[in-house]
N, C-alpha and C positions, 0 to 999 in steps of 0.2 A: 504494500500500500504506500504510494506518496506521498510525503507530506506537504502541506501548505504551509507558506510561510506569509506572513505581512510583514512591514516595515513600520518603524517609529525613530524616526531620528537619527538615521541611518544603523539601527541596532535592529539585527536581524531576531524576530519573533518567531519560535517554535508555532504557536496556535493562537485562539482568540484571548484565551485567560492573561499569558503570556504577554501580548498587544496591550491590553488595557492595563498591564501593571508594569511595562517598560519606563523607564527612567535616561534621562540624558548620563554620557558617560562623562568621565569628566573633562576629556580633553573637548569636547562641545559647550565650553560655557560663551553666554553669551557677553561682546565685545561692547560697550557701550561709548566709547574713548569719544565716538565722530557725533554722536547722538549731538545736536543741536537743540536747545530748549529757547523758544521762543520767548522773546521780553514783553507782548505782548500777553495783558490780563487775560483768562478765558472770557469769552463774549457769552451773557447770560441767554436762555432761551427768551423766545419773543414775547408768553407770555410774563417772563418775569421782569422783559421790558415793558410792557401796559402795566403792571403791577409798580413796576415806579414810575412811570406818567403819573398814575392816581395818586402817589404820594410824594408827588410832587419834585422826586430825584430827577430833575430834568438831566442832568450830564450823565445819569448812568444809560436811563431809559433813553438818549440818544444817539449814544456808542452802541448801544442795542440794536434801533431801528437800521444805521445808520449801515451798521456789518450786513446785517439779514435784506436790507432795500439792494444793497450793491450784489447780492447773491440771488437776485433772483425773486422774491421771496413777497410776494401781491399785498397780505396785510401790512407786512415794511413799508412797502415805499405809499401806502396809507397815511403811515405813521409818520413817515421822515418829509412825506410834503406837508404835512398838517404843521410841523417843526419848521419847517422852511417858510412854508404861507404865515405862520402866525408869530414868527420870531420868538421863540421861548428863550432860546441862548442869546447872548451878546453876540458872540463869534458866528454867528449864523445869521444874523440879521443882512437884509440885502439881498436876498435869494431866493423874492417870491416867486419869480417867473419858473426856476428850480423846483421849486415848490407846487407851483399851479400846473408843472406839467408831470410831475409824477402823480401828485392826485388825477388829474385824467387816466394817465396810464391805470392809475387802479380803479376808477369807474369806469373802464370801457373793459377791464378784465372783472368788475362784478360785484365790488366789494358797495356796499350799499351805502355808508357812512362818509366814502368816497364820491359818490357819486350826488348826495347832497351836495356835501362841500363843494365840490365843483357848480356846481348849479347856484354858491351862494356867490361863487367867484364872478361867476358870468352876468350877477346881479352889480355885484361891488363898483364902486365908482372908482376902484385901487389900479382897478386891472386896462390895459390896453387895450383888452377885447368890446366891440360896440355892443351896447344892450341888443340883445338877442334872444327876443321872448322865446321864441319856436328852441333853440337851445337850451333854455333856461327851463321852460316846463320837459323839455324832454328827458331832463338828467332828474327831475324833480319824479317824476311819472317813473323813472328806469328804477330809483330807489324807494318810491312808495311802492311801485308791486315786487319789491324783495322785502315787506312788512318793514321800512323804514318809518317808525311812526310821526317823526319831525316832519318830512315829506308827506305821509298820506293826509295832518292836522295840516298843512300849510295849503296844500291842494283843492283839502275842502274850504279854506278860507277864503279861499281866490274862487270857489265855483268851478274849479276844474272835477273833470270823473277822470278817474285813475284808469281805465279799462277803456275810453275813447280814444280814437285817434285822430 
């Protein structure tokens, strides 16, 4: 009869018992000399970014949005033009255009909080953009039928129906 053998770390294993109870030998230790450790803080998850918005840690919760917006990352860049449109930091002030165009970016990808705010931008007298009602109810209307409730109370107060076109 044959036997099988599996591998583990380059130690060759009689059977499966064998396998699961191998051990590194000793001339395999691992080398860590070149390991490079990054000076950079660990970047908190995003909700523990919104968890310091709400309490008011702006410089943490913006190195938050700020990592997660440049990765890709839809609620980020929510967050990081909402940062940029409403100047929370010093050092960020001046960057609404920055700011105005990532909140689009995330209400044309869904985010519904996003999509207000843009529709308050296209109201603001701040913005370069010309009052543009058809614009303006259309981002209002995109985030009340995703149950934005700011949008659906502001919709009825204009007499708009959320469901017409």
């Amino acid at each position: 009869m044959d036997m099988e053998y599996g591998y583990f770390a380059d130690v060759k294993c009689k059977n499966e018992e064998d396998n699961n109870n191998a051990y590194l030998v000793p001339d395999k230790v691992l080398d860590l000399a070149d390991l490079e450790i990054p000076d950079d803080p660990i970047i908190p998850s995003l909700d523990e970014g919104i968890i310091s918005f709400k309490m008011k840690q702006h410089k943490e919760a913006w190195k938050c949005f700020d990592y997660h917006a440049s990765n890709g990352n839809t609620t980020a860049k929510y967050w990081k033009g909402r940062y940029l449109w409403d100047g929370y930091l010093d050092n960020i002030k001046g960057r609404k255009e920055e700011g105005k165009a990532l909140l689009k970016e995330a209400a044309d990808e869904g985010i519904p909080d996003a999509q207000l705010r843009y529709a308050f931008i296209l109201l603001s007298a701040l913005t370069k953009i010309p009052k543009d009602e058809d614009k303006r109810i259309k981002w209002l209307r995109m985030a009340a039928l995703r149950n934005n409730t700011k949008a659906i109370d502001l919709l009825k107060q204009i007499g708009i129906n959320i469901y017409e076109l």
